[in-house]
N, C-alpha and C positions, 0 to 999 in steps of 0.2 A: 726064688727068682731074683729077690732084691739082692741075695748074694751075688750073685753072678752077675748083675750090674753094677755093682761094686769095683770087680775086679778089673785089673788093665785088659787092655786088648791080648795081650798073646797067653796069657791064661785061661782065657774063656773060652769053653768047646767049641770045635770047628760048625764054623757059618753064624755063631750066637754074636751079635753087636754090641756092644751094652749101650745104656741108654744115656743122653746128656744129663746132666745136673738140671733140675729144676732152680728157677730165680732164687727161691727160697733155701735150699742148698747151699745156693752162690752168695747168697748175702750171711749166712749163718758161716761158711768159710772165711766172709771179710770179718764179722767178731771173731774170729776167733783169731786170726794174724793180730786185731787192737789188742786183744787181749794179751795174746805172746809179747805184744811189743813193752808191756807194760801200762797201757792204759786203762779206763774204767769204760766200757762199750756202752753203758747207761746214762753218761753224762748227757748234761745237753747238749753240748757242742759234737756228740758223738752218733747220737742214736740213731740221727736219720742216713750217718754215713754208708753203711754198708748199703743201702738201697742206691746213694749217690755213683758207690764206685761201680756196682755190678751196671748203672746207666749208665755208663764212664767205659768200660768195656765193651760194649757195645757197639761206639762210636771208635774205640781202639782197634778193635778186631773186626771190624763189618767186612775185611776180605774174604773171611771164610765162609760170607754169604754168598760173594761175586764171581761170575766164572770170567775169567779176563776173555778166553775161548769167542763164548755170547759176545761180548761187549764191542768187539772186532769183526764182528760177521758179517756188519752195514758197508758194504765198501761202493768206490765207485767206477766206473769203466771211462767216465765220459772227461776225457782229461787232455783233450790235443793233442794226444801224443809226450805230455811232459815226463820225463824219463829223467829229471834232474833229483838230487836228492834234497828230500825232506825233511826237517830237523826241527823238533821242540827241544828244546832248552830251557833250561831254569826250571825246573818242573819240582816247586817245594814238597817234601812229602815227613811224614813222620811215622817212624814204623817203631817197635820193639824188641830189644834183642831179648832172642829165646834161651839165654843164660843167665839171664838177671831179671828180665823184663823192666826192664831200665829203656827209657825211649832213645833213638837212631834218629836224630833230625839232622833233615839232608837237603841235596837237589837231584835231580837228575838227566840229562840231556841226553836225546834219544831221536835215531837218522834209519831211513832206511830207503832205498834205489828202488822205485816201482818198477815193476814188470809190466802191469796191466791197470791192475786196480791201487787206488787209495784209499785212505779211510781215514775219517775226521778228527780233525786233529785229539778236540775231546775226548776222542776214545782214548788216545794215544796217553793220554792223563789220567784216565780212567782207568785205567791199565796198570797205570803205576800206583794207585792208590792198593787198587786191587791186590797186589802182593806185597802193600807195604804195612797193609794194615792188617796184619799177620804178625806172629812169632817169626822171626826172621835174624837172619847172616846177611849181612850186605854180599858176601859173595854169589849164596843163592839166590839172592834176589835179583841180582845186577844177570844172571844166566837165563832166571825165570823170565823176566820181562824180553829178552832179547830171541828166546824160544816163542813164547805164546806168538811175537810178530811176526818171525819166520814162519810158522807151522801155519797161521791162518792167511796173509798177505803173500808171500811164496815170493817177496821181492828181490832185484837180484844181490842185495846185501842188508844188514842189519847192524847198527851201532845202537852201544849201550853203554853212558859213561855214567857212576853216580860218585858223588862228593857228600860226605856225611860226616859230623863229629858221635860217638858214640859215649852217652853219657854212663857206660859200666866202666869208662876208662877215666873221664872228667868230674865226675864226684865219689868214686871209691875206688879203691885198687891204689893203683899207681897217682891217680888222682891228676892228669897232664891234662890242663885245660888248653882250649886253641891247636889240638891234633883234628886234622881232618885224613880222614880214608881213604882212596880213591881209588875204584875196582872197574874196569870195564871188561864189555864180552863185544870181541866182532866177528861177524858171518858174514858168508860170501863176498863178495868185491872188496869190502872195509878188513877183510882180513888179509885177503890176497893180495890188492893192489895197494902199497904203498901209496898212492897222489891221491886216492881216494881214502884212506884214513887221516892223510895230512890235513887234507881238506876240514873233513868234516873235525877234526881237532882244534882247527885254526877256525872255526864257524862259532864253536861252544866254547874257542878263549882260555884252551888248557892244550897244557905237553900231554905226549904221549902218556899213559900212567906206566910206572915201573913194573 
């Protein structure tokens, strides 16, 4: 059976799962990268790292705990009638690209045209944490967050702008420090209506993205 949890997901017989890594695992995995890299994993400046980074992980990846779905469920009906749109901005996040695992530190500014209900603002950041603190493409991410709002709020539009530099491009590769990225996704009204994407662009202090 430990074979078979071994193996990737599409080799393993149909309905079997495999099992996650235990901590122990996971820190026996980080000696063994010191190792590759060249270094002595017994030093003292070493020993207690792999414990450090698998806590480090933790706090990097805690999206795959969160269902963004839940987080957005709290809405509220009692709102006067406001039907203007909504918009957080600035929304700092730090996620990791899932081809290097190299961090995506960014912002994100995010609008959407109630229907009925609202939902506080915190979620709305909550949200963003939720799929940033993931293996991530800023383009997936910039679609996921502007979906999970649509699907559970049902308002009659969604914007989703995010600005991010990606450090697999500013410390290796090409190595272009001071490139920022800039991916947005709009639904309903923000897509369709012209004056209501301008708006909300001139609100969060950026041109159209290209």
């Amino acid at each position: 059976m430990d074979i078979l949890n071994r193996l990737p997901p599409g080799l393993l017989p149909e309905g079997t799962q495999p099992r996650p890594p235990t901590r122990e695992e996971a820190e026996a995995a980080v000696r063994t990268l010191i190792a590759w890299a060249g270094d002595d994993v017994g030093r003292e400046g070493l020993v207690d790292t792999p414990a450090r980074v698998v806590r480090a992980y933790e706090e990097f990846f805690a999206g795959y705990r969160a269902d963004p779905v839940e987080l957005l469920q709290r809405t509220f009906d009692e709102t006067d009638g406001y039907d203007e749109m909504v918009v957080l901005k600035d929304i700092r996040f730090e996620s990791h690209c899932e081809h290097h695992m190299v961090p995506i530190i960014g912002r994100v500014h995010v609008a959407y045209l109630p229907r009925q209900r609202v939902v506080g603002i915190s979620k709305l950041a909550r949200v963003v944490d939720a799929y940033a603190k993931r293996l991530q493409i800023q383009e997936k991410m910039t679609a996921q967050i502007a979906q999970a709002i649509d699907s559970v709020l049902r308002p009659e539009g969604v914007a989703v702008v995010i600005e991010a530099q990606h450090h697999c491009m500013t410390t290796r590769g090409v190595r272009k420090s001071g490139v920022a990225m800039v991916t947005s996704r709009m639904l309903g009204r923000f897509r369709s209506d012209p004056a209501v994407r301008r708006e909300f662009l001139s609100l969060v202090g950026g041109p159209a993205p290209g």
